[in-house]
C-alpha positions as CSV (number, residue, x, y, z in Angstrom):
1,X,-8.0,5.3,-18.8
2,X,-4.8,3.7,-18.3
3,X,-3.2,3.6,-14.3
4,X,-0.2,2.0,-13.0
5,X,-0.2,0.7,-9.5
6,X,3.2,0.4,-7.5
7,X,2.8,-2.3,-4.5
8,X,5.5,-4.2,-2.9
9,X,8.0,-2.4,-6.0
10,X,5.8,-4.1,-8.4
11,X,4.1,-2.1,-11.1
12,X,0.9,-3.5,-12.6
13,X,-0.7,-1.5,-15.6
14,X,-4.2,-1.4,-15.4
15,X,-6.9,0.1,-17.7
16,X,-10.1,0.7,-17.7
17,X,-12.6,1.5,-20.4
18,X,-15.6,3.3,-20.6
19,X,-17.7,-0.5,-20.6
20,X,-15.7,-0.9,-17.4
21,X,-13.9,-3.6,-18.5
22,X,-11.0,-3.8,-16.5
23,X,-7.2,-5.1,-17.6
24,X,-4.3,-5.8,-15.7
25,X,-1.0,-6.4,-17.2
26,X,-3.4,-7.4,-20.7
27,X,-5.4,-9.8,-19.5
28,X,-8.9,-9.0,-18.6
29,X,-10.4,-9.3,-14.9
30,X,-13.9,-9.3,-14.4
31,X,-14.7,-7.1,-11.7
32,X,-17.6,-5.7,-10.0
33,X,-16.7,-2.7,-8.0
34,X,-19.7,-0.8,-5.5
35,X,-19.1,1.8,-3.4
36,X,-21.1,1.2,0.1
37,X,-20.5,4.2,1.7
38,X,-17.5,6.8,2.7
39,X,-14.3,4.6,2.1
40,X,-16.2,1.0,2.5
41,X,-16.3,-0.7,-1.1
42,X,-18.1,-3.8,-2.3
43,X,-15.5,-6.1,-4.9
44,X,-16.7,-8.9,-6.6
45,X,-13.7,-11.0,-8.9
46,X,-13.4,-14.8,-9.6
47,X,-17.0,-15.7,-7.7
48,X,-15.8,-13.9,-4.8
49,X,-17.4,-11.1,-2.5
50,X,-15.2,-9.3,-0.7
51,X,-15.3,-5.8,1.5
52,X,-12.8,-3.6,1.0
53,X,-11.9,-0.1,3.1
54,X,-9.7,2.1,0.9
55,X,-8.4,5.5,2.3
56,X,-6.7,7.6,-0.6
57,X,-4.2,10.0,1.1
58,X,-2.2,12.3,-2.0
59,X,0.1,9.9,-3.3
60,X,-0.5,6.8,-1.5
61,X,-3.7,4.8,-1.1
62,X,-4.2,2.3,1.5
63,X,-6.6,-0.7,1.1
64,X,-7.7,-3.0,3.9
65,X,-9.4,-6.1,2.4
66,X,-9.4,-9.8,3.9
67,X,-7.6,-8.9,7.2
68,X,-4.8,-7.5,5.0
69,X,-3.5,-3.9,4.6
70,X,-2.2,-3.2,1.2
71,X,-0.5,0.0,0.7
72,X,-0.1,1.1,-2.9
73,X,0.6,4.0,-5.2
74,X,-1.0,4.3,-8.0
75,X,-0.4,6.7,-11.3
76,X,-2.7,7.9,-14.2
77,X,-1.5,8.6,-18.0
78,X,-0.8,12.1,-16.6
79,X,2.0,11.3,-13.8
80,X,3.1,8.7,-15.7
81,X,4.4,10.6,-18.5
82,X,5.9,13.6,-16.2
83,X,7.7,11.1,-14.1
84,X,9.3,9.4,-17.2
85,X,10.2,13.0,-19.1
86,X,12.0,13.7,-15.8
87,X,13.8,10.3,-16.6
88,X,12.5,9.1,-13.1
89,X,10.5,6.0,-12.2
90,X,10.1,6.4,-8.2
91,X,8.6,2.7,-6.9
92,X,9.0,4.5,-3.4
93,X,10.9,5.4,-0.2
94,X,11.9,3.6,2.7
95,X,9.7,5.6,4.8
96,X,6.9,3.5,6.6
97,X,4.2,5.7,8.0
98,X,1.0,4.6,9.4
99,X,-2.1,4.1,7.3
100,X,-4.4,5.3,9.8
101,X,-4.4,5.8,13.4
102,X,-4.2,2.9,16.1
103,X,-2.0,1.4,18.5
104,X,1.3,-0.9,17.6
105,X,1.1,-4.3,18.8
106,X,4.5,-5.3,18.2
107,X,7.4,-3.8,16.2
108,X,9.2,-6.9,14.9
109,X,13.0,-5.0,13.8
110,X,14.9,-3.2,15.3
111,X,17.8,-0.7,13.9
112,X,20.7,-2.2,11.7
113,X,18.4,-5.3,10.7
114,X,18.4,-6.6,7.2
115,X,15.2,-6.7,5.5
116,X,13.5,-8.0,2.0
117,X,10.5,-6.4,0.3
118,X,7.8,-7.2,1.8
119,X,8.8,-8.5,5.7
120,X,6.7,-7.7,8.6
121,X,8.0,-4.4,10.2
122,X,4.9,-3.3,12.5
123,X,2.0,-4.9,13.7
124,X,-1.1,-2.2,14.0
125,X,-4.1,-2.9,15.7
126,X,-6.6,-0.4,13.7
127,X,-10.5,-0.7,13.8
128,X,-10.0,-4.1,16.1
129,X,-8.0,-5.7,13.5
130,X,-4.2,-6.7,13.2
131,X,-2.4,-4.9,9.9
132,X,0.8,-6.0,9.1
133,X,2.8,-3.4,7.6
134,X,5.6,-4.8,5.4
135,X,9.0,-3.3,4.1
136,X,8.5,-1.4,0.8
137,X,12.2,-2.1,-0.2
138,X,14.7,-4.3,0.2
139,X,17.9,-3.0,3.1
140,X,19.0,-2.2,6.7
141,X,16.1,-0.8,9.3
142,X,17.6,2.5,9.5
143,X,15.3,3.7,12.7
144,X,12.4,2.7,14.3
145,X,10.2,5.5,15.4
146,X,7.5,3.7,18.1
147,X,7.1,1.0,20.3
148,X,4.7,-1.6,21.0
149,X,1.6,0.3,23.4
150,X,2.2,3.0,21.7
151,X,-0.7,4.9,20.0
152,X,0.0,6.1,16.5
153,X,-1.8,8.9,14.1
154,X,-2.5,8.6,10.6
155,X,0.9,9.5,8.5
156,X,3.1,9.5,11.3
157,X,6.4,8.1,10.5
158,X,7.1,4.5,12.2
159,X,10.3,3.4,10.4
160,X,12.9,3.7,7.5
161,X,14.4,1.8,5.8
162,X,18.0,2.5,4.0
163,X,18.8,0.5,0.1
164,X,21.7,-1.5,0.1
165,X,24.7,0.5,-1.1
């Protein structure tokens, strides 16, 4: 089966075959992939053993792994090909919502502040650790919904982010 994953505006195609070989963009990864439990995953690549929590909410999924949150969305053969017939490829809003619930530690923009892909927006504190969620385009904060103390629910809206232009 053949996926594309969306993070940071970067689309990776990766397939997977009945074996379970696994390649991403061509060339072949050799991963070992276990699920523990609920959303807790076991992932073994390059010699290395990590944990992994991955929450898959409709179009998005969210991945915690290393002290990192990674949010991603990722397509099969299926979406793929209805997304291009309607001559669109989305690689996502400017809408930052929270992963899961927690409180926000620090909100490093504020409104009318340029951004790149990828800067630090909001600090949330989720499960006793820090999650840095990052800017999924490049432009001007257009609002900030929360402030640091402030507890947050899964999905709710924290900021947006306008595209140049």
């Amino acid at each position: 089966m053949k996926y594309v994953a969306i993070l940071n505006n970067q689309q990776y195609e990766i397939e997977i075959d009945e074996d379970g070989k696994v390649l991403i963009d061509g060339d072949e990864r050799d991963v070992d992939f276990l699920n523990l439990g609920g959303s807790l995953f076991s992932v073994i690549t390059e010699n290395k053993s990590l944990e992994a929590v991955i929450d898959d909410d409709e179009d998005r999924i969210a991945v915690m792994m290393g002290g990192r949150l990674f949010e991603t969305q990722v397509l099969d053969e299926r979406a793929i090909l209805m997304m291009q017939r309607r001559g669109a490829q989305e690689t996502g809003s400017g809408e930052v919502h929270a992963p899961m619930p927690g409180l926000i530690v620090e909100v490093a923009v504020q409104p009318e502040q340029p951004v790149e892909i990828g800067d630090t927006l909001i600090i949330l504190e989720s499960m006793k650790m820090q999650n840095e969620l990052k800017s999924p385009i490049a432009g001007v904060v257009r609002s900030v919904q929360v402030t640091a103390g402030q507890a947050v629910d899964k999905n709710q809206l924290l900021a947006e982010i306008s595209a140049p232009g």
